[in-house]
ChimeraX commands (.cxc) that place a marker at each C-alpha (Angstrom):
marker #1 position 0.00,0.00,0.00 radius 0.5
marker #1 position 1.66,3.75,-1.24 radius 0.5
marker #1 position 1.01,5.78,1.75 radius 0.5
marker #1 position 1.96,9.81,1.87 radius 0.5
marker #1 position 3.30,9.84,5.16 radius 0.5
marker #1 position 6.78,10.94,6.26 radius 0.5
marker #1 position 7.26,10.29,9.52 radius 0.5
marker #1 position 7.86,7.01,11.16 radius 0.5
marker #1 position 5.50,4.10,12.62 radius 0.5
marker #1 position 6.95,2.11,15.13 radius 0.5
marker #1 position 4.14,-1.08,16.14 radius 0.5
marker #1 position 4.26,-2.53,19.24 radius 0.5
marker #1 position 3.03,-5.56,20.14 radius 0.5
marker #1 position 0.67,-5.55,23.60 radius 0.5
marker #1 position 2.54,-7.87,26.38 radius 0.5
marker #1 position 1.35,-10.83,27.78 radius 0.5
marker #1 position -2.19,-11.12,29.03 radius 0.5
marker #1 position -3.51,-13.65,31.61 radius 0.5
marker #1 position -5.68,-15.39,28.83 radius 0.5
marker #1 position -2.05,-15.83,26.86 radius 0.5
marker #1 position -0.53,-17.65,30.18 radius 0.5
marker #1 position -4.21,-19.70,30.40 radius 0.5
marker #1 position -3.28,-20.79,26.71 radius 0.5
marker #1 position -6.72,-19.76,25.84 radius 0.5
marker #1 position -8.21,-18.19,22.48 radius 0.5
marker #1 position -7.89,-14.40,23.01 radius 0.5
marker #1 position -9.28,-13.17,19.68 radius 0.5
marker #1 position -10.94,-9.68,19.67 radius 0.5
marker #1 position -12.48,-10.17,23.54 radius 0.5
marker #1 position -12.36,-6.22,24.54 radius 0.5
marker #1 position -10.35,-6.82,27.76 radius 0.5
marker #1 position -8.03,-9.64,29.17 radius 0.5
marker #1 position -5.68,-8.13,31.80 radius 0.5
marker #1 position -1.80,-7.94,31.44 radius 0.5
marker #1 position 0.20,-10.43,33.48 radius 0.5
marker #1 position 3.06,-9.53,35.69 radius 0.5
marker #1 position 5.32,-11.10,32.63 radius 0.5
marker #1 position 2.70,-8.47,30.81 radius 0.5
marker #1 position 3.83,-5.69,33.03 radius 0.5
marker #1 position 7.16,-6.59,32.58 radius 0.5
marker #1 position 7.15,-6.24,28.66 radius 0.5
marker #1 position 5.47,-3.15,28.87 radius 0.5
marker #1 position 8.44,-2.10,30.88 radius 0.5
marker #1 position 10.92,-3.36,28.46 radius 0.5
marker #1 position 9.19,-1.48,25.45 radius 0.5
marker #1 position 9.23,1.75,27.51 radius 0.5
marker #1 position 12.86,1.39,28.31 radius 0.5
marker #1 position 13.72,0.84,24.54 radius 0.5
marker #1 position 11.93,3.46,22.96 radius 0.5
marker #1 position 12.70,6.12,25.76 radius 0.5
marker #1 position 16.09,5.05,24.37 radius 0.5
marker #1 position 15.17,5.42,21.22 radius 0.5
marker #1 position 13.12,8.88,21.52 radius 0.5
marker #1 position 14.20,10.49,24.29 radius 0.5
marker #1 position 12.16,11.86,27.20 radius 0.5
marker #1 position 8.46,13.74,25.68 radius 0.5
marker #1 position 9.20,12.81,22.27 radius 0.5
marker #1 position 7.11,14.34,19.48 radius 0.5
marker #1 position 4.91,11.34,19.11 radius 0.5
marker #1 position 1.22,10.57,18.12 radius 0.5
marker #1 position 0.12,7.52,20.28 radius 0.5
marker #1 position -2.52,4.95,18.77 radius 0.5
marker #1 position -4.09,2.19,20.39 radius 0.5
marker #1 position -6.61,-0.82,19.91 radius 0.5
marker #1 position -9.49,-0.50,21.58 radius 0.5
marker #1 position -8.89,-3.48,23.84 radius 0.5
marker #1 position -7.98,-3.37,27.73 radius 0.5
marker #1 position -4.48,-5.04,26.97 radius 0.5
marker #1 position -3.04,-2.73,24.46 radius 0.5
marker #1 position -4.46,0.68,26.37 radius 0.5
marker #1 position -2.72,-1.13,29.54 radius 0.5
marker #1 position 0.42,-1.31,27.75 radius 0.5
marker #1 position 0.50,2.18,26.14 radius 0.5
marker #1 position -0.09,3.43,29.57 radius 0.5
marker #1 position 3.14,1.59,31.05 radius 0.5
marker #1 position 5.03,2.99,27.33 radius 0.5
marker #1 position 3.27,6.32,27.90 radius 0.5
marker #1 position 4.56,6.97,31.30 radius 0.5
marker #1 position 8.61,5.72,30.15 radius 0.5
marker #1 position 8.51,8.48,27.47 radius 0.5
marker #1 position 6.55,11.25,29.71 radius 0.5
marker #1 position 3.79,11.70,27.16 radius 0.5
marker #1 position -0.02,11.88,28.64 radius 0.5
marker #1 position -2.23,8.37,28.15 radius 0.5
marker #1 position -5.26,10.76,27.88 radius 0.5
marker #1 position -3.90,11.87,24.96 radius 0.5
marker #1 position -3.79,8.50,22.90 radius 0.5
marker #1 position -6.30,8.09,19.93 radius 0.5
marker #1 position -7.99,4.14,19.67 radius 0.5
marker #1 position -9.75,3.00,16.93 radius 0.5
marker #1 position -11.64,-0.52,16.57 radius 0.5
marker #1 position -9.69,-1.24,13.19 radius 0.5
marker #1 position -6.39,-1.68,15.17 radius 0.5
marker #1 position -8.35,-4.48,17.09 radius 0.5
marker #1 position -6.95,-7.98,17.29 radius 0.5
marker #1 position -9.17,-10.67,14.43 radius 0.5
marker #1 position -12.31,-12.02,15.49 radius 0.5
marker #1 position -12.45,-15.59,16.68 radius 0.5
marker #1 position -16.07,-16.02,16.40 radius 0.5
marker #1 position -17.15,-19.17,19.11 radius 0.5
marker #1 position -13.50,-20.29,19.76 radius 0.5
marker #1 position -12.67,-17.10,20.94 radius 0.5
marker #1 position -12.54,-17.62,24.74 radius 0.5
marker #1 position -11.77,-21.35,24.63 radius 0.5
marker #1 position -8.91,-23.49,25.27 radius 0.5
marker #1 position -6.43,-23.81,22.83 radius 0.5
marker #1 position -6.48,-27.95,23.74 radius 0.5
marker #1 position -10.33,-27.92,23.82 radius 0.5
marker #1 position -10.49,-26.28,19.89 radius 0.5
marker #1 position -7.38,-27.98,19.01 radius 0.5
marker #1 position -9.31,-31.73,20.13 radius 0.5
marker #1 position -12.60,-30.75,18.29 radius 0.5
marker #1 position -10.87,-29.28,14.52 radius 0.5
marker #1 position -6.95,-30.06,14.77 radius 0.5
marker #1 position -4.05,-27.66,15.06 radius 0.5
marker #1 position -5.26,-23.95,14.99 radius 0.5
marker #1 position -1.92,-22.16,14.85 radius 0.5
marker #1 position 0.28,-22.89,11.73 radius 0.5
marker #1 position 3.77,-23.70,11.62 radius 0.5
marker #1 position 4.05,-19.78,10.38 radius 0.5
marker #1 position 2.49,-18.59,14.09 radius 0.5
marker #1 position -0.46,-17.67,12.02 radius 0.5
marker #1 position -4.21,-18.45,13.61 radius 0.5
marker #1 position -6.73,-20.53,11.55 radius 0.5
marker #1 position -9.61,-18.58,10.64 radius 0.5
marker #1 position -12.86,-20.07,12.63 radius 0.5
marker #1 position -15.65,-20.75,10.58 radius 0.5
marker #1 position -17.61,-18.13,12.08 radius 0.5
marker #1 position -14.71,-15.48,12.45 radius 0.5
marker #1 position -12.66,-12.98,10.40 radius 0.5
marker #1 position -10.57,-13.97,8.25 radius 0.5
marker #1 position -7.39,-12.53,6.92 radius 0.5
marker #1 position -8.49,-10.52,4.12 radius 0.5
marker #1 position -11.37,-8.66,6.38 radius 0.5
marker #1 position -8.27,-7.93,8.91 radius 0.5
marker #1 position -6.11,-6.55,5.91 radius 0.5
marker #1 position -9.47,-4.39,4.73 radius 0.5
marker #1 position -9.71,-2.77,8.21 radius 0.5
marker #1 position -6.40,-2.09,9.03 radius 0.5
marker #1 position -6.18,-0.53,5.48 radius 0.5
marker #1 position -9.37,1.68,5.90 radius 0.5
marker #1 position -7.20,3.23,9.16 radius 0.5
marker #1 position -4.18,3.55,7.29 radius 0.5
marker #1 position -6.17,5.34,4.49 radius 0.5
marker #1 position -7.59,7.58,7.10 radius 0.5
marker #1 position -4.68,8.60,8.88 radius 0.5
marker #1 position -2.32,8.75,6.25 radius 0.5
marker #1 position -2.06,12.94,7.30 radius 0.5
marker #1 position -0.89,11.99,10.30 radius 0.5
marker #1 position 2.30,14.25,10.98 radius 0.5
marker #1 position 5.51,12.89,12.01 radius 0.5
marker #1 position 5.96,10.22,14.40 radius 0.5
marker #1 position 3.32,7.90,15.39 radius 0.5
marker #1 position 3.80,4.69,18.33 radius 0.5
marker #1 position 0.82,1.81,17.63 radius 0.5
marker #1 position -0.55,-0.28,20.19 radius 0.5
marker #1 position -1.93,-3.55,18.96 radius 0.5
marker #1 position -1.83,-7.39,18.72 radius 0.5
marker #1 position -0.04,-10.66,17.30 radius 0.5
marker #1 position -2.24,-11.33,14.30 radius 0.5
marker #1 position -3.74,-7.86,13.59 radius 0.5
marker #1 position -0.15,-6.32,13.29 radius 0.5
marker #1 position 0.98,-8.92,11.03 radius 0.5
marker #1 position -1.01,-7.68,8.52 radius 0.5
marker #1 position -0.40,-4.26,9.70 radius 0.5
marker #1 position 3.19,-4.18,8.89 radius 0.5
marker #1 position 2.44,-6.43,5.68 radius 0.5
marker #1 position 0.33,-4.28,3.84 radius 0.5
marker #1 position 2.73,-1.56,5.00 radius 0.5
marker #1 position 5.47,-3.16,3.54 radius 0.5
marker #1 position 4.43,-4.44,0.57 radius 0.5
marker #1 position 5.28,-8.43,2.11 radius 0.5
marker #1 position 4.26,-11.46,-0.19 radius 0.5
marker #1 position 1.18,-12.13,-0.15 radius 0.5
marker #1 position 0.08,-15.42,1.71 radius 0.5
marker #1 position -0.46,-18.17,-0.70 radius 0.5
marker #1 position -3.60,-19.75,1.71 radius 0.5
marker #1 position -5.13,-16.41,3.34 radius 0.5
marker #1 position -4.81,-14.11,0.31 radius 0.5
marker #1 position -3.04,-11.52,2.37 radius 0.5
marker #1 position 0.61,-9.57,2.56 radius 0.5
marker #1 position 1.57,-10.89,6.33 radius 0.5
marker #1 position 4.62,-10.01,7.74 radius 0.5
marker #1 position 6.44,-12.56,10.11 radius 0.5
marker #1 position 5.46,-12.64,13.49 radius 0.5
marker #1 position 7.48,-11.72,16.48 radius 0.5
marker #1 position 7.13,-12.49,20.37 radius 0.5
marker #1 position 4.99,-10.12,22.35 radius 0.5
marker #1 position 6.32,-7.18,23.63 radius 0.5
marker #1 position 7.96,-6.30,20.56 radius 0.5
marker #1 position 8.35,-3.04,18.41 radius 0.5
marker #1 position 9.08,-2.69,14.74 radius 0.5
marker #1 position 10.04,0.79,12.85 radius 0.5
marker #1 position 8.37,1.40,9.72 radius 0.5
marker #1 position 9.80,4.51,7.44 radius 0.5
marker #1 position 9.10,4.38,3.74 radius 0.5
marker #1 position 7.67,1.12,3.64 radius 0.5
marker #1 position 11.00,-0.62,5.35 radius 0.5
marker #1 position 11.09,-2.42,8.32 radius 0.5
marker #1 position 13.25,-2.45,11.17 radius 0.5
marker #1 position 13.12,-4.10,14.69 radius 0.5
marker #1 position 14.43,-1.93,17.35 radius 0.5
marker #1 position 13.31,-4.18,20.34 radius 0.5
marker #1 position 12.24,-7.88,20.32 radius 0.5
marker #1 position 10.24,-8.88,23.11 radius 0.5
marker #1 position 10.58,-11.85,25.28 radius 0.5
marker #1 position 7.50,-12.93,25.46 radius 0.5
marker #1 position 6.00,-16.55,23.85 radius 0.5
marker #1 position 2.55,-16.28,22.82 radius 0.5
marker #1 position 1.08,-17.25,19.08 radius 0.5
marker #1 position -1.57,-14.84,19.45 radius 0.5
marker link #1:1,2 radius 0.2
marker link #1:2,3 radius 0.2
marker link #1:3,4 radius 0.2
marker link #1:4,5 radius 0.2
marker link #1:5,6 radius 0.2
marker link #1:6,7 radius 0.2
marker link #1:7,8 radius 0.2
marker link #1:8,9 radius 0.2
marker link #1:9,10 radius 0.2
marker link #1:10,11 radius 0.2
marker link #1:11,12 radius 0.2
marker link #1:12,13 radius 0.2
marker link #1:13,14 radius 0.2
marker link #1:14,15 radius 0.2
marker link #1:15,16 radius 0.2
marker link #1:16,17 radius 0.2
marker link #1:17,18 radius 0.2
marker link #1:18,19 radius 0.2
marker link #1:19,20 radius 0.2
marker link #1:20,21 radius 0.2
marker link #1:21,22 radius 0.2
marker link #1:22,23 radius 0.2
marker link #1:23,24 radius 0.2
marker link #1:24,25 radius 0.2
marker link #1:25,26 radius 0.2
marker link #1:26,27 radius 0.2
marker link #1:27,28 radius 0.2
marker link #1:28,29 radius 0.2
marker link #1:29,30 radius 0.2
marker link #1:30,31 radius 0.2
marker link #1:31,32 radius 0.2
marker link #1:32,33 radius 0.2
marker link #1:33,34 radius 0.2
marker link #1:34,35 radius 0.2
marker link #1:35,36 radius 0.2
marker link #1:36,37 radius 0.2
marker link #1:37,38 radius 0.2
marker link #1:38,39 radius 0.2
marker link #1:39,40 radius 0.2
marker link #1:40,41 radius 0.2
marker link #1:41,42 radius 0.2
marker link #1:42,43 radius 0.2
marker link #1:43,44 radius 0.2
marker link #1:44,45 radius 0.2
marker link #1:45,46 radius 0.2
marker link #1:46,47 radius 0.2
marker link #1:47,48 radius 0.2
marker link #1:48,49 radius 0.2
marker link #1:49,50 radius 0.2
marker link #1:50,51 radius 0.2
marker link #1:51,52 radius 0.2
marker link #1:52,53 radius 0.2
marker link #1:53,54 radius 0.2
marker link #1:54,55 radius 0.2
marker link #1:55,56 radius 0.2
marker link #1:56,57 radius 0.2
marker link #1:57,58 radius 0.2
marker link #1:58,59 radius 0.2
marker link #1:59,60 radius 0.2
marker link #1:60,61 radius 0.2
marker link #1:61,62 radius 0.2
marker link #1:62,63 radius 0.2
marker link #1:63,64 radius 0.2
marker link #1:64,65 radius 0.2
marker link #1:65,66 radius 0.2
marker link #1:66,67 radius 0.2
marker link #1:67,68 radius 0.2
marker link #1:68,69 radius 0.2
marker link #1:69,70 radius 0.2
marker link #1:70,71 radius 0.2
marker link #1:71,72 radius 0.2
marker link #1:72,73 radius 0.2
marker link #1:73,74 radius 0.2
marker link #1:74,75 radius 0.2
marker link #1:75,76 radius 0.2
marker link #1:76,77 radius 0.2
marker link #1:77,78 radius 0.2
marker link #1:78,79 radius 0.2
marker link #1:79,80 radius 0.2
marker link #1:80,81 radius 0.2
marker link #1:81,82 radius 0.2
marker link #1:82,83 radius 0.2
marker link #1:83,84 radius 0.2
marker link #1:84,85 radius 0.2
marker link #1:85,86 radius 0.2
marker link #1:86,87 radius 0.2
marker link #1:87,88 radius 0.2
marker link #1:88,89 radius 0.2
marker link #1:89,90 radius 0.2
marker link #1:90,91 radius 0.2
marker link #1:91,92 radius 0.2
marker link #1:92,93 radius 0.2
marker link #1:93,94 radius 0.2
marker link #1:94,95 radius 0.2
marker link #1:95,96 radius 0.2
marker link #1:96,97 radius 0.2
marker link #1:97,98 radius 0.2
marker link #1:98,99 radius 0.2
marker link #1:99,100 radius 0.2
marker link #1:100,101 radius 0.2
marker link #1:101,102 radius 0.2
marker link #1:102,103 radius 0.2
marker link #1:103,104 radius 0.2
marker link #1:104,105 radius 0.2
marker link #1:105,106 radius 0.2
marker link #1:106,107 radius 0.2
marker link #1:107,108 radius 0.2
marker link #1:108,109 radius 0.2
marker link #1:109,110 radius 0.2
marker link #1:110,111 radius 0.2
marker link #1:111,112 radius 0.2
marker link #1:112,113 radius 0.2
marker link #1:113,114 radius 0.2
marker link #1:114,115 radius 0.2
marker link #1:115,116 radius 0.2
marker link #1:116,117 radius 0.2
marker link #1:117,118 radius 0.2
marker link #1:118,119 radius 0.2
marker link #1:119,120 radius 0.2
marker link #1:120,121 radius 0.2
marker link #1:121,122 radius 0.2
marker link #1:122,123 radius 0.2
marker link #1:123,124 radius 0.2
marker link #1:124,125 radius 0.2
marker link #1:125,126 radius 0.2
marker link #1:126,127 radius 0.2
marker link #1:127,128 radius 0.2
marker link #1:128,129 radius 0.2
marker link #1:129,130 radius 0.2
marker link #1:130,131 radius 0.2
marker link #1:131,132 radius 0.2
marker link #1:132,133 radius 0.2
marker link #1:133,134 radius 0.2
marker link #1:134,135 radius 0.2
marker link #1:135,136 radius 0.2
marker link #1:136,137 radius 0.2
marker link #1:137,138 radius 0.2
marker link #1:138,139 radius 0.2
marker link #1:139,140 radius 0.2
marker link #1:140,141 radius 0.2
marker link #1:141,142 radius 0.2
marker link #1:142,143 radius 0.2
marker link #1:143,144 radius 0.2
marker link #1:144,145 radius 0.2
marker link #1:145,146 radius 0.2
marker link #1:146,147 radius 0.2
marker link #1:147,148 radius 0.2
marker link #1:148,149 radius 0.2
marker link #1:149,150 radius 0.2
marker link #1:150,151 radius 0.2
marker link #1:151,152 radius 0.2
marker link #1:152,153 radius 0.2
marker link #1:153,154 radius 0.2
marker link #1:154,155 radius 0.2
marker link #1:155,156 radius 0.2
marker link #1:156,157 radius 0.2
marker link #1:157,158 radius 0.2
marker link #1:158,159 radius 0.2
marker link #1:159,160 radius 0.2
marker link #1:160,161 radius 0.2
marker link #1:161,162 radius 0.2
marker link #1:162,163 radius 0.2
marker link #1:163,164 radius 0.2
marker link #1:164,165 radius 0.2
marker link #1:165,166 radius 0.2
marker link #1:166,167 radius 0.2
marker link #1:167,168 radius 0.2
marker link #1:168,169 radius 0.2
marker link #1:169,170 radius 0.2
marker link #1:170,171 radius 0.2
marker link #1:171,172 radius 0.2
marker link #1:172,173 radius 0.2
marker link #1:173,174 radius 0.2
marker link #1:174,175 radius 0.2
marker link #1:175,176 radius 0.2
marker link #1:176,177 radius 0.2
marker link #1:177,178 radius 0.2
marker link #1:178,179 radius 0.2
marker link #1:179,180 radius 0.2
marker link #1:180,181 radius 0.2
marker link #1:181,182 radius 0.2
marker link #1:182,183 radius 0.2
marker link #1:183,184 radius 0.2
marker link #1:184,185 radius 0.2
marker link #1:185,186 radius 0.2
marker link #1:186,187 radius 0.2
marker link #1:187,188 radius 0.2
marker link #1:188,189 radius 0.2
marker link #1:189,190 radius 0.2
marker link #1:190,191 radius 0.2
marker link #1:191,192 radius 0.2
marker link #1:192,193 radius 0.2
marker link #1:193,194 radius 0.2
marker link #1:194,195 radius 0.2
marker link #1:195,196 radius 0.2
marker link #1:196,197 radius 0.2
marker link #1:197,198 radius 0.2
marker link #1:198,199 radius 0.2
marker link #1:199,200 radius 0.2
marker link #1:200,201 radius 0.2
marker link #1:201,202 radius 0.2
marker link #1:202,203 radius 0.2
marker link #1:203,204 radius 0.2
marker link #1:204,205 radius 0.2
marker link #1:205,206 radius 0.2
marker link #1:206,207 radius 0.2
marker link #1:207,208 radius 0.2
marker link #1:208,209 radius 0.2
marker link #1:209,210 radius 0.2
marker link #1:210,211 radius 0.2
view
């Protein structure tokens, strides 16, 4: 996707939730609380990009809707000395929709259909969820509406939903079985850098979760 912007995107990746350490399906529930390990990630992201930016950097913040990434930006938020209140959120940036298996244990969906997460990291689409090219539709439709944004921007968001994120941003193959540019996926409580469609890693997280 061509996109007008000039300044940078740098896409975090929430930290771990207590639904992660439950290994149950987290999907686009609105709220599942961070973990101390969650805490902990948050931490580390701060730390990075206060390194990174320096202290009240000039820096649009953007967040998922959900509880996890907003608790996560808050942690970030208060490393770089920027105001939480000020974030924007917007429901595109959300993580994709499970549809019944969201909720459930990973072993109790995995018994019932098979193996739900690919050998790329990638979630199977549930019969009654979203699927990948509805993710890369929404996450366009914000990228097409913010694509004024002035400099800098820092994105809270998820496993799956970033994926695509950062693929349509960076013009990655498109997937031969979903249809979609995906980028590859990276532990949770990471941050990439985006600037003119390249991609860079400036902190990889420690944590373990698919999705």
């Amino acid at each position: 996707m061509q996109t007008k912007r000039k300044g940078r995107d740098l896409i975090a990746r929430h930290g771990e939730t207590v639904f992660n350490a439950a290994r149950r399906l987290q999907g686009d529930h609105p709220h599942t609380p961070l973990t101390r390990a969650g805490f902990a990630q948050a931490d580390e992201m701060g730390r990075a990009l206060r390194d990174l930016l320096g202290a009240k950097p000039a820096l649009t913040l953007w967040s998922s809707t959900s509880g996890r990434a907003l608790q996560t930006l808050a942690v970030i938020a208060e490393h770089l000395e920027l105001d939480w209140h000020a974030a924007r959120t917007d429901d595109r940036l959300v993580e994709i929709g499970m549809g019944a298996w969201g909720g459930r244990y990973y072993a109790d969906v995995v018994g019932e259909v098979g193996p739900v997460v690919t050998a790329e990291g990638l979630l199977r689409p549930a019969p009654d969820g979203e699927d990948y090219t509805a993710i890369a539709a929404r996450v366009g439709g914000w990228l097409a509406d913010t694509d004024d944004d002035a400099g800098d921007r820092l994105v809270i968001m998820h496993g799956i939903s970033s994926r695509v994120l950062r693929g349509v941003m960076t013009g990655a193959a498109v997937h031969h079985d979903y249809a979609t540019p995906i980028a590859p996926g990276l532990p949770q409580g990471s941050v990439v850098l985006i600037e003119s469609g390249r991609e860079s890693v400036p902190h990889l997280g420690t944590g373990h979760a698919p999705a």
